[in-house]
N, C-alpha and C positions, 0 to 999 in steps of 0.2 A: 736592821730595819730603821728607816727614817722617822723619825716623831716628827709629826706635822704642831705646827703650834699652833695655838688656843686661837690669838689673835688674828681677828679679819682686819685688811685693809679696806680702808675706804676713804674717798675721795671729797676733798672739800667743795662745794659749789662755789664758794669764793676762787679756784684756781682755775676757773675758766673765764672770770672777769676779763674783758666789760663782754663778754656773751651772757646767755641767758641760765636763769637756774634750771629750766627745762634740758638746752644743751648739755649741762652737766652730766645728769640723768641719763643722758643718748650713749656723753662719749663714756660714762662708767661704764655700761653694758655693755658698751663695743671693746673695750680695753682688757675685761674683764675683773674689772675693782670690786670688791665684796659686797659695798652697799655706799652710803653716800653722807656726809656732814650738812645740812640745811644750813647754811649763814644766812639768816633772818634779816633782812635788807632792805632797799627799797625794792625790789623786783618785788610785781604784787602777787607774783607765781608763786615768791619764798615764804609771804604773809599766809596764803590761803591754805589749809589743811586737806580740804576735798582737792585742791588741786594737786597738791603735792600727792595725796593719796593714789588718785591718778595714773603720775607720773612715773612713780611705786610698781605699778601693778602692767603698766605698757611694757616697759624696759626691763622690768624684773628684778628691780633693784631696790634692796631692801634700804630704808631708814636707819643708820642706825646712830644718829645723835642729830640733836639741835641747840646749833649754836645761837644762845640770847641774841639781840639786838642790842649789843651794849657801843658801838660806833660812831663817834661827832656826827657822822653822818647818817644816824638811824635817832636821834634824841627823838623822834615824834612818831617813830612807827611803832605799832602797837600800842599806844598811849605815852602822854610825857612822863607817868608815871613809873619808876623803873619796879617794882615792885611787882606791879600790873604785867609788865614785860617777859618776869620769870614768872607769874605763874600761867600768863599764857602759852610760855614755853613749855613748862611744866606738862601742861592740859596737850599743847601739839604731838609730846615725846608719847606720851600716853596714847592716845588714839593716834598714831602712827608706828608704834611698836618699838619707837628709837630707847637706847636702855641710858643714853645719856643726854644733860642740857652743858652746854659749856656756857660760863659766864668769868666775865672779866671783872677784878675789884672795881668799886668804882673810882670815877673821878674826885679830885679831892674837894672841887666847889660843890658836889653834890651830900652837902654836910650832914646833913640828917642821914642819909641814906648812908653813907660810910658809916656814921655812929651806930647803927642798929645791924651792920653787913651783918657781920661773923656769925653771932645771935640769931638774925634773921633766915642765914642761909641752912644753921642746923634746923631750924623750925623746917624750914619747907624741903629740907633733908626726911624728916621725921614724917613728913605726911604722905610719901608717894616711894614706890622702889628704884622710881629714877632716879641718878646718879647726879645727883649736882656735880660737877667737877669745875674748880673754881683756876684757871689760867696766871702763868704768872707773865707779866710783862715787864716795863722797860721803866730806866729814866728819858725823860724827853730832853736834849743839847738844841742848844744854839749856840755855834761857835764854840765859847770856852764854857757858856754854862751851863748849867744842867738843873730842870726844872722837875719835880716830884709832881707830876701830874695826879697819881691815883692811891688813894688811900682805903683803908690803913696802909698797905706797903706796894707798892710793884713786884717784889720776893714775899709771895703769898706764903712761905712756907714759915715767917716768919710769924704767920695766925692758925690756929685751931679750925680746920677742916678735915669733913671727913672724908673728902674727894680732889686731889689735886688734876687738872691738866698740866704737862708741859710742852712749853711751845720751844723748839731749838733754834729758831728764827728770833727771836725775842730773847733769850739768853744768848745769841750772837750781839743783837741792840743793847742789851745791857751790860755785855763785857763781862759776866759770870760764868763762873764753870759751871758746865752743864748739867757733869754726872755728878759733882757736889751734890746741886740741886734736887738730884733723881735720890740720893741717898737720903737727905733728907727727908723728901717725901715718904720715902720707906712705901708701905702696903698699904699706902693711900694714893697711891700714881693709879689713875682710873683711867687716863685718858693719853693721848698723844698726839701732840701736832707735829708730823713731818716734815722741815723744811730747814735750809742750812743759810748762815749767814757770815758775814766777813768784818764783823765789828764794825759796822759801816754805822752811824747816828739814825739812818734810816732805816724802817724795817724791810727786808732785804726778801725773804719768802723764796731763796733761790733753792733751785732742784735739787735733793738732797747728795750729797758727793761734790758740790761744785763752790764751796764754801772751805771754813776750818772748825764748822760743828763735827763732835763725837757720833755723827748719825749710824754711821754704821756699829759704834759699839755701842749704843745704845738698843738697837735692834738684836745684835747678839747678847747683849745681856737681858733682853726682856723673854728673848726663846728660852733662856734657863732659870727661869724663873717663875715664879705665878702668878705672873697678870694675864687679866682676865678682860681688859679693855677693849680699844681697839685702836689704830696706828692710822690715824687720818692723814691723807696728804694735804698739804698746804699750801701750794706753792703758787707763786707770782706769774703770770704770763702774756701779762699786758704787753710785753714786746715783744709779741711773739708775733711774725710779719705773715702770717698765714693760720687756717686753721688745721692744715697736717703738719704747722711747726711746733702747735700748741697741743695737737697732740700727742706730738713725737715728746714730748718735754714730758708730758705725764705721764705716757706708754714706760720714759725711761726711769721717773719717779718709783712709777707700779714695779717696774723692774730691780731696781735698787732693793728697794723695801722687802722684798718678797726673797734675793740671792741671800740676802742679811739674817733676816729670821729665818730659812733654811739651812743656811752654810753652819749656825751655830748648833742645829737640832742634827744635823749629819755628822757633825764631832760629838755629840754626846750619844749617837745611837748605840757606839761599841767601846765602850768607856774601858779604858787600861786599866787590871787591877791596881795597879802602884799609882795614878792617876789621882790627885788630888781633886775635891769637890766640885760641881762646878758651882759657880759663884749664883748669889739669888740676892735680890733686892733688901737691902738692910730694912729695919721698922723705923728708920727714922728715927726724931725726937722721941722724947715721952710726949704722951696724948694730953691733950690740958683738957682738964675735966670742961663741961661744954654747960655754958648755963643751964 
């Protein structure tokens, strides 16, 4: 018998850019994606809750995370206040039934607000059952240098969290190993952003397989193990010269994702008795006691 695993795919509305966060919505349910990622934006479809609600209930397509407006190009949506921003997120995950917010550290000129992250993020951890899951990203290059845009770290795993995202698009940008990373995080990986990259300075969001990210053993090792998340896709499709090009790119995303976490739960269904373990997510570091 095949164990189907825990984890739903679903579709980032960011990967249908520059279309609309409504399109998203359409082509999840034509594709057949589990449910869908909110990237909080300027599209004011992505700001409104009733509309999102909506858009939910037409297409059949469940919510199931909202990513903050943490983006140079969102500083003013939803207030300039970035605190303001999670907990309207907060409030959106909630009355939209999404079980996660994803948020990015912040910038490091946003000083105060760095100063208080960590601290702050277990607070508004402690007050809702939504999942903060905090994203790790990149150093920023120009040429030969290399600028530390976001603090405390870009290798979030490097703070006390009870919720990690990882993005495999972004530990392409930062030239990190990825499954390092994933061990790290241990049984705090809440989250997943699918998407492959080529060490390129720029973030890259290419369809997963088409890169030299671990995506597919990352997908096999998360079917043999206990997450409980969910495996968003991510990916870029701004050159995409048609919109059945830009579907075919996510139809073969969805596809990827889906042979990956199956192909691993089809070898564990009839396990050889001489057959060694199969592998499961390390607990990462020790936990640092949390203000």
């Amino acid at each position: 018998m095949v164990r189907v695993p825990d984890a739903k795919v679903a579709l980032s509305t960011a990967s249908v850019y520059p279309e609309s966060t409504a399109t998203a919505f359409e082509i999840a349910g034509r594709l057949g994606y589990d449910g869908v990622e909110v990237m909080v934006w300027t599209d004011p479809v992505s700001q409104d809750v009733e509309a999102l609600r909506r858009l939910s209930d037409y297409h059949r397509v469940p919510i199931l995370a909202i990513h903050a407006p943490c983006l140079l190009i969102t500083q003013r949506v939803w207030s300039t206040d970035p605190w303001t921003k999670l907990q309207r997120a907060r409030s959106a995950a909630e009355r939209l039934g999404a079980s996660t917010v994803v948020v990015h550290p912040p910038f490091r000129w946003q000083r105060q607000y760095a100063r208080d992250f960590v601290t702050g993020i277990w607070r508004m951890a402690d007050e809702t059952d939504v999942r903060f899951a905090v994203e790790n990203m990149y150093p920023w290059r120009y040429r030969d240098r290399e600028v530390l845009a976001y603090a405390p770290d870009w290798d979030v795993t490097k703070d006390d969290y009870r919720h990690f995202t990882v993005d495999l698009s972004h530990t392409a940008t930062a030239r990190s190993d990825a499954m390092s990373m994933v061990e790290r995080m241990g049984d705090r990986l809440g989250h997943i952003h699918l998407a492959d990259g080529n060490g390129s300075a720029k973030d890259e969001h290419l369809v997963p397989g088409r890169g030299n990210q671990p995506c597919a053993e990352l997908l096999e090792r998360l079917a043999g193990s206990s997450f409980d998340g969910n495996v968003v896709i991510e990916v870029n499709t701004r050159r995409a010269m048609s919109s059945a090009e830009r579907e075919a790119d996510l139809a073969e995303a969805l596809a990827f994702t889906r042979l990956h976490l199956a192909s691993a739960s089809t070898s564990q269904a009839a396990p050889v008795a001489s057959s060694p373990p199969q592998p499961r997510l390390s607990h990462g570091r020790p936990r640092i006691r949390r203000p």
